[in-house]
KOLROFI-251605 format. One record per residue (C-alpha): y, z, x. Coordinates in steps of 0.25 Angstrom, whole numbers, always signed. Example, Ala and Ser with C-alpha at 12.3 -4.5 7.8 and 13.67 -1.06 7.14 Angstrom:
<fipas>
FIPA -18 +31 +49 $
FIPA -4 +29 +55 $
</fipas>
This chain:
<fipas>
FIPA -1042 +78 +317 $
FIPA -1042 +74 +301 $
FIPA -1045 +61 +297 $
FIPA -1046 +58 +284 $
FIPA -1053 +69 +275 $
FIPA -1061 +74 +287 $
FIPA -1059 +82 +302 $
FIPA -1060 +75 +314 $
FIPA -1067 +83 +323 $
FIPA -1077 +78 +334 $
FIPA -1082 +63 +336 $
FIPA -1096 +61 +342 $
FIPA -1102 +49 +338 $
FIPA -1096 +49 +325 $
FIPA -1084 +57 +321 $
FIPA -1086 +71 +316 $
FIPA -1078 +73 +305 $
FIPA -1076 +86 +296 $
FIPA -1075 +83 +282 $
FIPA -1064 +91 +275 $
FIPA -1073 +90 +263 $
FIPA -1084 +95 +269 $
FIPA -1075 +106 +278 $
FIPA -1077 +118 +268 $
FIPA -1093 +117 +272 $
FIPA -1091 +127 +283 $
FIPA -1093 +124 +298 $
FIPA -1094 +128 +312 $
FIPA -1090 +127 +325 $
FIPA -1098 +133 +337 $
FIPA -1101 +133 +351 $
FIPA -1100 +140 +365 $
FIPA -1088 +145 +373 $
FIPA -1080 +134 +376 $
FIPA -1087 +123 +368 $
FIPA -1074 +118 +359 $
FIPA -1076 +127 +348 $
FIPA -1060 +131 +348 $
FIPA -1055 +117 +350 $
FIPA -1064 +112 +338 $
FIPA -1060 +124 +329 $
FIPA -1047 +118 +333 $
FIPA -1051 +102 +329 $
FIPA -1056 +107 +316 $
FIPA -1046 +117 +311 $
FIPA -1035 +106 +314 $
FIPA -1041 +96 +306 $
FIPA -1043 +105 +293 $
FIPA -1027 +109 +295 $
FIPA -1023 +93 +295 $
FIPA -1033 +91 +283 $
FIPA -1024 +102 +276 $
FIPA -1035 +115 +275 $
FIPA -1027 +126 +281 $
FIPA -1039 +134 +291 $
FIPA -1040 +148 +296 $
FIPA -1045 +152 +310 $
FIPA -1046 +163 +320 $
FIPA -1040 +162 +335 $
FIPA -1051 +171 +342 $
FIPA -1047 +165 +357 $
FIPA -1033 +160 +354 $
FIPA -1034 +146 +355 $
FIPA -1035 +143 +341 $
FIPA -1018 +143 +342 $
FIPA -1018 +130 +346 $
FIPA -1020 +124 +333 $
FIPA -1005 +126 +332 $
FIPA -1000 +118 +343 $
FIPA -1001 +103 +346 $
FIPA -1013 +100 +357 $
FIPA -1012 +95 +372 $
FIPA -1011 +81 +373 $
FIPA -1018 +76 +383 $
FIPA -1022 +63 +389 $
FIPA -1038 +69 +391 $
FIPA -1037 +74 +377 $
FIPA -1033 +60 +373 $
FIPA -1043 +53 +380 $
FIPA -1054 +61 +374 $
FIPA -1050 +60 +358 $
FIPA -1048 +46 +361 $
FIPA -1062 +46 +367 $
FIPA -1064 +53 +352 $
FIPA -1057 +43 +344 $
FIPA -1049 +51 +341 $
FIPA -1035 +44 +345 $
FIPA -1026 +49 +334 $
FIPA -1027 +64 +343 $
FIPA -1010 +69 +343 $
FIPA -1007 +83 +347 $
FIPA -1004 +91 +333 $
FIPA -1004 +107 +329 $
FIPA -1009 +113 +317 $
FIPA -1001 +122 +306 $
FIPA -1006 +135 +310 $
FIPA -1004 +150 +305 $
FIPA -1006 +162 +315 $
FIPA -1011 +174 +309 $
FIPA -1016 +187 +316 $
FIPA -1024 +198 +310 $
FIPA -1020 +211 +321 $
FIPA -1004 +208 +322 $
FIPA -1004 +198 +332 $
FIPA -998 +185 +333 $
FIPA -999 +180 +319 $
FIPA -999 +181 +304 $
FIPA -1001 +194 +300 $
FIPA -1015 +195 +292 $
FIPA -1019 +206 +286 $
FIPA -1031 +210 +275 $
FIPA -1030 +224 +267 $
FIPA -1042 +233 +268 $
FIPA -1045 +229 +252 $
FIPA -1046 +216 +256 $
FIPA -1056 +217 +266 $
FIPA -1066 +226 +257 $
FIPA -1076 +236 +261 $
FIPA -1087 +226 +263 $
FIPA -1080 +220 +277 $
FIPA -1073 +233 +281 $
FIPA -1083 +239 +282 $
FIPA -1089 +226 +292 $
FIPA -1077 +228 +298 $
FIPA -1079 +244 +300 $
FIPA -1092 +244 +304 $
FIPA -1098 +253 +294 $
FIPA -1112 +258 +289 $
FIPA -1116 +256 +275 $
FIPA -1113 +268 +272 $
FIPA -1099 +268 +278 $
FIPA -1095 +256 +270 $
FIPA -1100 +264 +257 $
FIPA -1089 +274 +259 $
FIPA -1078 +261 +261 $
FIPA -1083 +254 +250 $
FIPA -1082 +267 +242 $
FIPA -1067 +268 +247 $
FIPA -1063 +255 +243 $
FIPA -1069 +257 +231 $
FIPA -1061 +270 +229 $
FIPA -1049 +262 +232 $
FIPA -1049 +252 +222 $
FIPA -1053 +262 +212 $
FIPA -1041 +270 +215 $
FIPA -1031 +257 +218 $
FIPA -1030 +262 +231 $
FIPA -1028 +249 +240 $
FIPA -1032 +249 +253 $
FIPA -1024 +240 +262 $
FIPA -1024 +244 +277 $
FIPA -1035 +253 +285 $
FIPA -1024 +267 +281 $
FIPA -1029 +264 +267 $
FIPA -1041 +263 +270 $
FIPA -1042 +275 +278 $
FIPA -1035 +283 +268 $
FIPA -1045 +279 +256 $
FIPA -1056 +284 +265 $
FIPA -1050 +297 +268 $
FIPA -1045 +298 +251 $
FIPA -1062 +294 +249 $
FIPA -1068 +305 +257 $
FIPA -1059 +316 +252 $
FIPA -1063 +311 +240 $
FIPA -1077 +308 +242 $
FIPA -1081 +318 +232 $
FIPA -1074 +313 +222 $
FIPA -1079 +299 +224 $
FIPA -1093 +302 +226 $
FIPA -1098 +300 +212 $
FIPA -1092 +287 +211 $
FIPA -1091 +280 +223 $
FIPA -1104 +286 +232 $
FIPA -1103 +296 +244 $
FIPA -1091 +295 +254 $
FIPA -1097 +301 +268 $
FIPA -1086 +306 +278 $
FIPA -1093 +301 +288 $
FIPA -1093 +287 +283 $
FIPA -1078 +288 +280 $
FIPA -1075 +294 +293 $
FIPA -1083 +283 +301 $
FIPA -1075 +272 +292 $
FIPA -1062 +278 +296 $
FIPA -1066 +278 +312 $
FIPA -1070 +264 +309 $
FIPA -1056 +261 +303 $
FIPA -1049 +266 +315 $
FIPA -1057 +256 +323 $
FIPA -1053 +245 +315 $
FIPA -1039 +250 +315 $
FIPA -1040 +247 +332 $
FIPA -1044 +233 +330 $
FIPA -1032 +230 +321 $
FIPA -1036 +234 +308 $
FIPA -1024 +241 +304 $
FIPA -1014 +228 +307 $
FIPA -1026 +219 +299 $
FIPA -1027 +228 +286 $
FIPA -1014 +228 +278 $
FIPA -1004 +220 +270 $
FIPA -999 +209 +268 $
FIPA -1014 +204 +267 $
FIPA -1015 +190 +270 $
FIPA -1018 +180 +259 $
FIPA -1027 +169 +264 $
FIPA -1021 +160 +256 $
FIPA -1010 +159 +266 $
FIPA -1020 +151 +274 $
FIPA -1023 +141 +265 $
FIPA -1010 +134 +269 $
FIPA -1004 +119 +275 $
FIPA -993 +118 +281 $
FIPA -980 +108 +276 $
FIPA -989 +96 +282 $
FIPA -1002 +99 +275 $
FIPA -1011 +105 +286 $
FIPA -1018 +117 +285 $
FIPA -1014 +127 +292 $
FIPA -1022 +134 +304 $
FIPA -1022 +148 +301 $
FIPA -1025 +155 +316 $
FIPA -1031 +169 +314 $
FIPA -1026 +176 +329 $
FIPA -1040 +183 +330 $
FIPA -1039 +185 +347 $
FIPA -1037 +200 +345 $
FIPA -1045 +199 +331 $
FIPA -1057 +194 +338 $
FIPA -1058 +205 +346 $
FIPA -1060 +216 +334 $
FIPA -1073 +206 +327 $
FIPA -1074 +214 +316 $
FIPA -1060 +213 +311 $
FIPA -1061 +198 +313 $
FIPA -1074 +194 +308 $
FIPA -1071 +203 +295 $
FIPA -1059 +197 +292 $
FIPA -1064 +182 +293 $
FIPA -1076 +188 +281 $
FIPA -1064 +194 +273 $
FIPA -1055 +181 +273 $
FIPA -1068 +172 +270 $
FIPA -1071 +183 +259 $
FIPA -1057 +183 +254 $
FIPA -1057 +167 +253 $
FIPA -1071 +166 +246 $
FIPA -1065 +178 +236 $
FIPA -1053 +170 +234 $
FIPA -1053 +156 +235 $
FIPA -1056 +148 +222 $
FIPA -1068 +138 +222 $
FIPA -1065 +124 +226 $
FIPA -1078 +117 +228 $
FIPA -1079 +106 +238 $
FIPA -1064 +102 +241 $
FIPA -1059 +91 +249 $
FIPA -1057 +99 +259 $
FIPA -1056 +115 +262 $
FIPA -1047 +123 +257 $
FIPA -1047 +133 +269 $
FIPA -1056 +133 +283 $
FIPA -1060 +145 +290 $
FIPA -1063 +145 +307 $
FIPA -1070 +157 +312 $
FIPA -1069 +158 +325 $
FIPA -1080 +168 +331 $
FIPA -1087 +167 +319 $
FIPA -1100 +177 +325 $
FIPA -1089 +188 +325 $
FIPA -1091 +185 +307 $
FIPA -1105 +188 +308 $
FIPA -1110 +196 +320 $
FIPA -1114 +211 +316 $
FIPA -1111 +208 +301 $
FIPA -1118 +215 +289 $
FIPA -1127 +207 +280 $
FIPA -1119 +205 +267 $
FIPA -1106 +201 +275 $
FIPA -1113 +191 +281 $
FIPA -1117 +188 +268 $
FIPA -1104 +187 +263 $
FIPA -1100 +180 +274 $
FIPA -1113 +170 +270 $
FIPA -1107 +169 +257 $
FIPA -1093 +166 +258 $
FIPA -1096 +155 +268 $
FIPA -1105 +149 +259 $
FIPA -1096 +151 +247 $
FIPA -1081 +150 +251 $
FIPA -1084 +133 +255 $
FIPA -1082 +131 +238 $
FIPA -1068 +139 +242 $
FIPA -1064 +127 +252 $
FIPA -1065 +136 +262 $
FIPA -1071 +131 +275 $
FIPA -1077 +142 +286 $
FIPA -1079 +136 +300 $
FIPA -1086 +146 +312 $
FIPA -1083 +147 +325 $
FIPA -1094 +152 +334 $
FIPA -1101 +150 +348 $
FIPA -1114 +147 +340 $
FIPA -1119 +144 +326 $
FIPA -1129 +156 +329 $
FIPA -1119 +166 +328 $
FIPA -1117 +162 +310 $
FIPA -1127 +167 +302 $
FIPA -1135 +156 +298 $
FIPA -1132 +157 +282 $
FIPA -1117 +153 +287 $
FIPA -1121 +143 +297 $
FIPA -1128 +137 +286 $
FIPA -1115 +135 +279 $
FIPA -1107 +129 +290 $
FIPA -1108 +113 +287 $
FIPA -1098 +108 +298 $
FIPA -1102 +111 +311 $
FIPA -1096 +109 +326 $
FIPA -1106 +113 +336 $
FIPA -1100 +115 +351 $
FIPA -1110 +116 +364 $
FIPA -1118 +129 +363 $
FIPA -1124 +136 +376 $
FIPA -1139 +141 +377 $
FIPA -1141 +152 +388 $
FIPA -1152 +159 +380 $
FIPA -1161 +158 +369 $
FIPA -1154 +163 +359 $
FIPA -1144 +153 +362 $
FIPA -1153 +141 +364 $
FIPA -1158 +143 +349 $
FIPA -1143 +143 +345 $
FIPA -1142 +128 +350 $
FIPA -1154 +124 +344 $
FIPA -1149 +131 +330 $
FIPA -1135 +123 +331 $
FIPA -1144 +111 +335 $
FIPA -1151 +110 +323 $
FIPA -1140 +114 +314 $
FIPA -1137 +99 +314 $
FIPA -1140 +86 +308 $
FIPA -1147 +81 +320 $
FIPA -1140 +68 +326 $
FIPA -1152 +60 +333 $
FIPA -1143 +56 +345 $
FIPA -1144 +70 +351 $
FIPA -1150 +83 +351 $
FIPA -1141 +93 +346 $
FIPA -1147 +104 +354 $
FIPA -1145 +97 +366 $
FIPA -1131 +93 +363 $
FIPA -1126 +107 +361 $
FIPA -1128 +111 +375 $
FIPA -1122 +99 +381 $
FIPA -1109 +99 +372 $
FIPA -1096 +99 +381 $
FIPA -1082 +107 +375 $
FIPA -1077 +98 +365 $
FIPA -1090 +93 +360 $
FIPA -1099 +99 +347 $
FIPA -1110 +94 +338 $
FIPA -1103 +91 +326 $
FIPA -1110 +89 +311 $
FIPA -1099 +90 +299 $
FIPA -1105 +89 +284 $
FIPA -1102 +75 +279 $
FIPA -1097 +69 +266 $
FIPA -1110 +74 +260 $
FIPA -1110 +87 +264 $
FIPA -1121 +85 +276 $
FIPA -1120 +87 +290 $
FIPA -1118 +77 +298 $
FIPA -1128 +71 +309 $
FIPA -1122 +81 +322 $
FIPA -1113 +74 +332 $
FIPA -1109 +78 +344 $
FIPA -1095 +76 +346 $
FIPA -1082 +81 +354 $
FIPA -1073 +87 +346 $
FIPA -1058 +81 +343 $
FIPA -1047 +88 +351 $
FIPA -1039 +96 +339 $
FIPA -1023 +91 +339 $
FIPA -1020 +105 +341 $
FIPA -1019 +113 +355 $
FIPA -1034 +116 +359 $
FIPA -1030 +129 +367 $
FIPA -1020 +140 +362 $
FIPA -1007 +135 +358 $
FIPA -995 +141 +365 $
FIPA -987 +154 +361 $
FIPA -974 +145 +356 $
FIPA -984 +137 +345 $
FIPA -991 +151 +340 $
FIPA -977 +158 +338 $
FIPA -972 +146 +331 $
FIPA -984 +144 +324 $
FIPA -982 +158 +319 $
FIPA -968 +156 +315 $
FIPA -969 +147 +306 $
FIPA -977 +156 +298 $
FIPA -964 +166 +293 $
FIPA -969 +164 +280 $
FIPA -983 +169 +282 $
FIPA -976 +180 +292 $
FIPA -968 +185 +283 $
FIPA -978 +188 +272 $
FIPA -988 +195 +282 $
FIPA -982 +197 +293 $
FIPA -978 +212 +290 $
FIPA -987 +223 +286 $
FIPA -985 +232 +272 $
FIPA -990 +244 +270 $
FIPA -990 +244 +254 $
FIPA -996 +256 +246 $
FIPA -1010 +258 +247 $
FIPA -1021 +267 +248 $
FIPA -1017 +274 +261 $
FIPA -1002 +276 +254 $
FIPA -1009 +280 +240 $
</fipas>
């Protein structure tokens, strides 16, 4: 809910209100299975898109859809935002834009293999150092030979034009092993299975055609359909570290605006860093640290603040911390950790409360005017306007065509002359 120049999002003893001018300072949202995260993803993201900052997020389970229908009203559902205070509460959708990365129901995106660079194919791949030698030495072949390698025929023809030619390269560029290049190209094939061949290609998407409101002045909600993407991780978590690396490349400095220019949700956020090399999670350390003067706000979603390394937690000033379930040690050191990642509020223990915190409720602390975290409240969250559960198959396919536009310029595939052709 927006009131004024800040986001409704959860009253306690006070409210707890975001700050759009504080939003581009990162946050988080975790908690167990079942605790609210998605409904408070929904409060959240629905509040930036009435304050006019178009967001991004991916649909892992499918329920995120229903930000494009109006909610349920209900007289229970009254009865507890009034309870809240919050009596202005009117059944609303958002502007929202599907887009789908494996051909599904959606915006076509796409990215060329140029785009996404040796560095995180070669994540993507799986490779050994010495594997992602020989890539990087084909890519830089490429360039040097204006050879542009746009889908995975490309790059499967610039490894085959490298190891004939290995000798000829070898002086320059460093040793091309066949046995390197024939591990790249079985890897390839597996990647290919997962989707690969629909998500490498052109017309590559333009992220700029996110950062868009509609005729009303409200951000739209731009829904990544990652149900079937979830299921092939890598593809997924590389794709969120290109888009933020692409943003951070491109975006020109802006400071500390009045409000974001962009906001990012991550949902399964762990899937980012579980298994990563070093220097991209250093990367990844970077652009979170670095892309906030862009006006580019970065929200995780996660079951717990364990599973982000801890330089990126350090970044994450906004945080919504939903009931969290200790069964082990392990997991009992992680409720203490969120515990004390706030400012303490001497009416409760914060350890205490995260195990007894119902669906719906969170400990909340938001920076304040002066960039500092407020005392921790714990509060319910605000019912978003939207639909809470997944909307209806009639609201996503109109959803959808109202995007002619946007189809038209992605929604087919063009094979334009490129490395595999040359």
């Amino acid at each position: 809910m927006l009131v004024d120049d800040k986001i409704w999002v959860a009253q306690g003893e006070n409210p707890c209100y975001l700050l759009l001018n504080q939003a581009n300072r990162h946050g988080l949202i975790a908690g167990a299975s079942g605790t609210g995260k998605t409904v408070t993803l929904k409060t959240v993201a629905e509040g930036f898109s009435q304050a006019g900052v178009p967001v991004f997020m991916a649909d892992v389970k499918g329920d995120v859809t229903g930000m494009c229908q109006e909610g349920e009203d209900s007289e229970k559902l009254r009865a507890r935002e009034k309870e809240l205070g919050f009596d202005t509460w009117e059944p609303k959708a958002c502007p929202v834009r599907f887009w789908d990365m494996l051909g599904g129901n959606g915006i076509p995106v796409r990215v060329t293999v140029s785009q996404m660079g040796p560095a995180i194919l070669s994540r993507l791949l799986g490779l050994t150092d010495a594997q992602e030698g020989v890539l990087n030495i084909v890519f830089r072949v490429a360039d040097d030979e204006q050879l542009l390698l746009i889908d995975l025929k490309d790059l499967k023809a610039m490894l085959n034009f490298v190891a004939e030619n290995a000798s000829q390269y070898q002086t320059e560029y460093g040793n091309v092993a066949k046995q390197s290049v024939g591990a790249i190209q079985r890897a390839l094939i597996a990647l290919e299975d997962q989707g690969g061949d629909i998500f490498f290609g052109e017309p590559a998407i333009d992220l700029n055609d996110w950062f868009a409101c509609d005729q009303n002045g409200h951000g739209y909600v731009n829904i990544l359909n990652a149900a079937k993407l979830i299921n092939s991780p890598q593809i997924y978590a590389m794709f969120l570290l290109w888009m933020l690396s692409d943003l951070f490349e491109n975006l020109p400095e802006v400071g500390d605006p009045g409000k974001p220019k962009f906001v990012f949700f991550f949902d399964e956020a762990h899937l980012l860093f579980d298994d990563m090399p070093k220097e991209l999670t250093s990367k990844i350390i970077q652009v979170v640290k670095l892309i906030r003067s862009k006006g580019v706000g970065v929200y995780f979603i996660t079951q717990s603040p364990s599973d982000i390394p801890d330089e990126v937690l350090a970044q994450l000033s906004n945080r919504i911390q939903h009931g969290l379930r200790a069964y082990t040690p392990a997991e009992r050191k992680s409720i203490k950790a969120a515990a004390e990642s706030f400012r303490e509020n001497p009416a409760f223990k914060a350890e205490e409360a995260l195990e007894e915190l119902g669906t719906g409720e969170a400990l909340v602390s938001f920076l304040n005017a002066d960039g500092r975290p407020e005392i921790v409240e714990r509060a319910k969250v605000l019912a978003p306007e939207c639909l809470m559960a997944a909307a209806d198959e009639m609201h996503i396919n109109a959803a959808i065509g109202a995007q002619m536009q946007l189809m038209q310029k992605y929604g087919t595939a063009v094979d334009n002359e490129s490395a595999y052709e040359k």
